[in-house]
N, C-alpha and C positions, 0 to 999 in steps of 0.2 A: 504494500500500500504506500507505505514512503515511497520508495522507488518508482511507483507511477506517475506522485504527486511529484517529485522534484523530476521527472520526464516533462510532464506538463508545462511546467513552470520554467524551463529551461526552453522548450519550442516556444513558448509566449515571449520571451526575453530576447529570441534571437530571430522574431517576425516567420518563423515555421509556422503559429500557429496562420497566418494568412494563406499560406499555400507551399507546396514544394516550388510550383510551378513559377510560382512569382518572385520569389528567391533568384529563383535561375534567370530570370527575363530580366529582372530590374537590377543584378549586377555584372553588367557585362558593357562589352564597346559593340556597337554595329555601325553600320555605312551601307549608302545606297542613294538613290538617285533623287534629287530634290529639286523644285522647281522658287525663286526667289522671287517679289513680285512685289514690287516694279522692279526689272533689274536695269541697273545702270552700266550701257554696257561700256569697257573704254575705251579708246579712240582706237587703240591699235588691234580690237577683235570687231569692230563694228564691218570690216570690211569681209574678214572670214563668217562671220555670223556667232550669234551668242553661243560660249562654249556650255556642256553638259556640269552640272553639278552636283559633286556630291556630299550628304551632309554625313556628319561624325557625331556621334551621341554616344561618350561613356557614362553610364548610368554606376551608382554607389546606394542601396537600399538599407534603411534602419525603421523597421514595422513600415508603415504602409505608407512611410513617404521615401523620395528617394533624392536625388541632388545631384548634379554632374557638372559637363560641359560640354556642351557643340560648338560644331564648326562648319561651315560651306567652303568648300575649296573649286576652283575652274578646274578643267581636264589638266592645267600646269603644275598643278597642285597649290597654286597662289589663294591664300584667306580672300573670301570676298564678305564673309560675315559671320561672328563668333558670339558666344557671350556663355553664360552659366545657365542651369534648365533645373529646377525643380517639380515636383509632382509629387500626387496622391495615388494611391494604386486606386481602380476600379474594378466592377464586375467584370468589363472587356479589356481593360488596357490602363489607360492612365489620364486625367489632365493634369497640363502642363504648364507655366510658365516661365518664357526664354526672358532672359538682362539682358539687353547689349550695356557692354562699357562706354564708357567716353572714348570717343569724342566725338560721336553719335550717337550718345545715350537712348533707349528703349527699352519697350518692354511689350511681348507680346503673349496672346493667352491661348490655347489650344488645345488637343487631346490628340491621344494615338489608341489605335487598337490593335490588338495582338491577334495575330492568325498565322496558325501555324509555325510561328517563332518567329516571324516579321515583323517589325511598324511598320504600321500606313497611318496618317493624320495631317495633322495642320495646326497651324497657329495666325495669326492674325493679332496686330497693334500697330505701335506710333514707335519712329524712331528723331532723331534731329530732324527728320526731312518733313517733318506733318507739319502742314496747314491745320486751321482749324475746323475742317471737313471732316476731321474724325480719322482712322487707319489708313495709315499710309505703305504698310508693309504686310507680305502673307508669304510664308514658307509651307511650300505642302512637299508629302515625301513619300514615298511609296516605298516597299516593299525591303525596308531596312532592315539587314542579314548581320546576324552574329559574327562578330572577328573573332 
């Protein structure tokens, strides 16, 4: 009976008791194809056409929120936009909130869901660049694969 109870109470302390499944999902790196939006493209791809991007999310879970960092890089591997990602777990997946830093300060709000050990989602806010028309930026991402 002790021994069950201090099993218990050891899966509860170390977010087990939320699932095996999300243990595994929420502390890991993935990468995969993301689209940035508005993208601004720079003088010197404007004539090849907007390169493919892909976003970088390592995830760190403690109970059923978790914390990290992404990144969007061009096919050069050059940052085109970064910042810190917090979240709550859900039934499917997660919402999220990405920071950019300065010196384009933001903050944008969205969710991903898990299928088959994927993200796919989106997020949507305001960076330095917003007017006062409300979101000026949306990152959406498909089918983001475990490293």
């Amino acid at each position: 009976m002790i021994a069950a109870a201090a099993t218990l109470s050891l899966a509860a302390c170390s977010g087990e008791g939320i699932t095996g499944l999300s243990q595994m999902v929420y502390n890991a790196t993935y990468a995969g194809p993301a689209r940035l939006r508005p993208l601004v493209v720079p003088a010197q791809q404007q004539q090849t056409g907007v390169q493919p991007l892909t976003l970088t999310v390592v995830l760190a879970q403690l109970g059923q929120n978790f914390g990290g960092t992404f990144s969007m890089a061009d096919s050069a591997g050059q940052a085109v936009y970064a910042g810190s990602i917090t979240g709550k777990v859900t039934s499917s997946g997660a919402d999220i909130t990405l920071v950019v830093p300065a010196p384009c300060a933001g903050t944008l709000y969205g969710s991903f869901t898990v299928s088959n050990g994927e993200l796919n989602g989106s997020a949507a806010g305001r960076d330095c660049m917003a007017d006062v028309s409300g979101n000026n930026v949306q990152i959406t991402f498909t089918n983001l694969v475990r490293q």
